[in-house]
C-alpha positions in Angstrom: -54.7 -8.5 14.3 -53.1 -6.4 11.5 -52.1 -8.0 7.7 -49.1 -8.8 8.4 -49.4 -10.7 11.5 -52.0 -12.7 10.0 -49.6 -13.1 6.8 -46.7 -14.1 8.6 -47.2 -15.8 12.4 -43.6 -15.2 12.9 -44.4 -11.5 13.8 -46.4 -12.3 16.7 -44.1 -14.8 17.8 -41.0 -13.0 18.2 -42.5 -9.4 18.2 -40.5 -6.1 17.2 -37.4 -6.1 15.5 -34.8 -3.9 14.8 -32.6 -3.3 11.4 -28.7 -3.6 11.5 -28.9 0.0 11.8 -31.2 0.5 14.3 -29.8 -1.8 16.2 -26.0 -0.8 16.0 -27.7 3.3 16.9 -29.6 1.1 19.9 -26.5 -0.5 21.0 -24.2 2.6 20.7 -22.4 0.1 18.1 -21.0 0.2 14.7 -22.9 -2.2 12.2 -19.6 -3.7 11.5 -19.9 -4.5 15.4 -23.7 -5.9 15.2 -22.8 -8.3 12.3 -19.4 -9.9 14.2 -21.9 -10.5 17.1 -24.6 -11.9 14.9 -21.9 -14.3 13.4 -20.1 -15.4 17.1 -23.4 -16.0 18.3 -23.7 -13.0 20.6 -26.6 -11.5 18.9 -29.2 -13.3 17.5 -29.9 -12.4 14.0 -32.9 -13.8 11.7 -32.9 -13.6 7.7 -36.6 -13.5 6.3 -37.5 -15.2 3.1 -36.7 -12.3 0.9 -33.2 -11.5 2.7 -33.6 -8.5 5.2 -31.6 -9.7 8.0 -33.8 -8.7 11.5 -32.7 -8.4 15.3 -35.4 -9.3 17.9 -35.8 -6.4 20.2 -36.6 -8.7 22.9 -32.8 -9.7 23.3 -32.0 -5.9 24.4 -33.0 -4.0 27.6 -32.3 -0.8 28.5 -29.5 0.0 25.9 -27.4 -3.4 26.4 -28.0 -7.1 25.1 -29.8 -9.3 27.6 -26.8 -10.9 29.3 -26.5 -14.5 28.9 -28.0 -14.4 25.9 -24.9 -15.7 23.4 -24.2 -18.1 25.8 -27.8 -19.7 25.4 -27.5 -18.9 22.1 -24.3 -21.2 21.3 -26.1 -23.9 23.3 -29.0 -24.0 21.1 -27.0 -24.1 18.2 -25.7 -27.8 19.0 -29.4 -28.7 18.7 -30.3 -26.7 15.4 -29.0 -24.3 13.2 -32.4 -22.6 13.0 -32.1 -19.2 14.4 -36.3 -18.8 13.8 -36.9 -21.7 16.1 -34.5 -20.0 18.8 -36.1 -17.0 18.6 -39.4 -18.9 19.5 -37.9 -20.8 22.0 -36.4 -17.6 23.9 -39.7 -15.4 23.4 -42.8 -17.8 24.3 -44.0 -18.7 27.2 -44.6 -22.7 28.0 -46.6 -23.8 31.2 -44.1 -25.6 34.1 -44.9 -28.4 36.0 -47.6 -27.2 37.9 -49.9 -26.1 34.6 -48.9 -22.4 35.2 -47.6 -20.2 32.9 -43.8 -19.8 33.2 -41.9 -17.1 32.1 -40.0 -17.1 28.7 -35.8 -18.2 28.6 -35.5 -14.4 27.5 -37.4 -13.5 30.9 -35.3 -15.6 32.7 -32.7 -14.2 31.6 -33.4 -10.8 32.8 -34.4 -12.0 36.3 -30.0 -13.4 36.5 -31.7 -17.2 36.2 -28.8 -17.8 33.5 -27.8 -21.0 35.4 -31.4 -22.5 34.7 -31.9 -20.9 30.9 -28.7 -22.9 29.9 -29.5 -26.5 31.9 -33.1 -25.7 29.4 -31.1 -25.0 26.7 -28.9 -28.2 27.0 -32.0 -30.0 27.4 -34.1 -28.8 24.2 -31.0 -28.6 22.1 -30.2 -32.7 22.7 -34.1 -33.1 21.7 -33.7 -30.9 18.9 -30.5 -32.9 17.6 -32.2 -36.8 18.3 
């Protein structure tokens, strides 16, 4: 475990991230372009304590955002405004019904299982807001 991910759990959690920049360059965007999706909800953008705004790379594969992602993203909104606690939501890994290890909402959402990610969504955003 390096420094920094025994400084900050978050890093472990939610894994690489890009900058604006890098992002916009991954995306074949402007930044102008990264920061109106950020703020509809498209992209999912984290500020850290000292102000550095930071993109998950999990939420883009092979050059485009994971699709359905804004959509889940919007739903988890209505449960809490806290854009960390999405990110850990989307990127870990819970065990189903059986005791097995399921796969994460974000690796759901790159299998097409979009219809299931947002019934999840619903669901932990209505516990989130109670």
């Amino acid at each position: 475990m390096t420094e920094t991910e025994e400084a900050n759990p978050w890093a472990k959690i939610v894994g690489p991230c890009y900058t604006v920049g890098s992002l916009a360059r991954a995306l074949g965007w402007t930044e102008s372009d990264v920061k109106e999706a950020a703020d509809s909800l498209d992209v999912l953008e984290l500020e850290t304590d000292d102000g550095v705004m930071l993109y998950p790379a999990f939420q883009v594969h092979e050059g485009q955002l994971v699709e359905g992602l804004g959509a889940t993203l919007r739903v988890l909104s209505k449960g809490t405004r806290g854009r960390w606690t999405w990110a850990q939501w989307l990127n870990t890994r819970v065990n189903d019904d059986t005791g097995e290890e399921a796969p994460s909402a974000i690796e759901q959402l790159l299998a097409g299982q979009l219809d299931e990610v947002l019934r999840d969504a619903r669901h932990t955003a209505w516990a989130w807001s109670v």
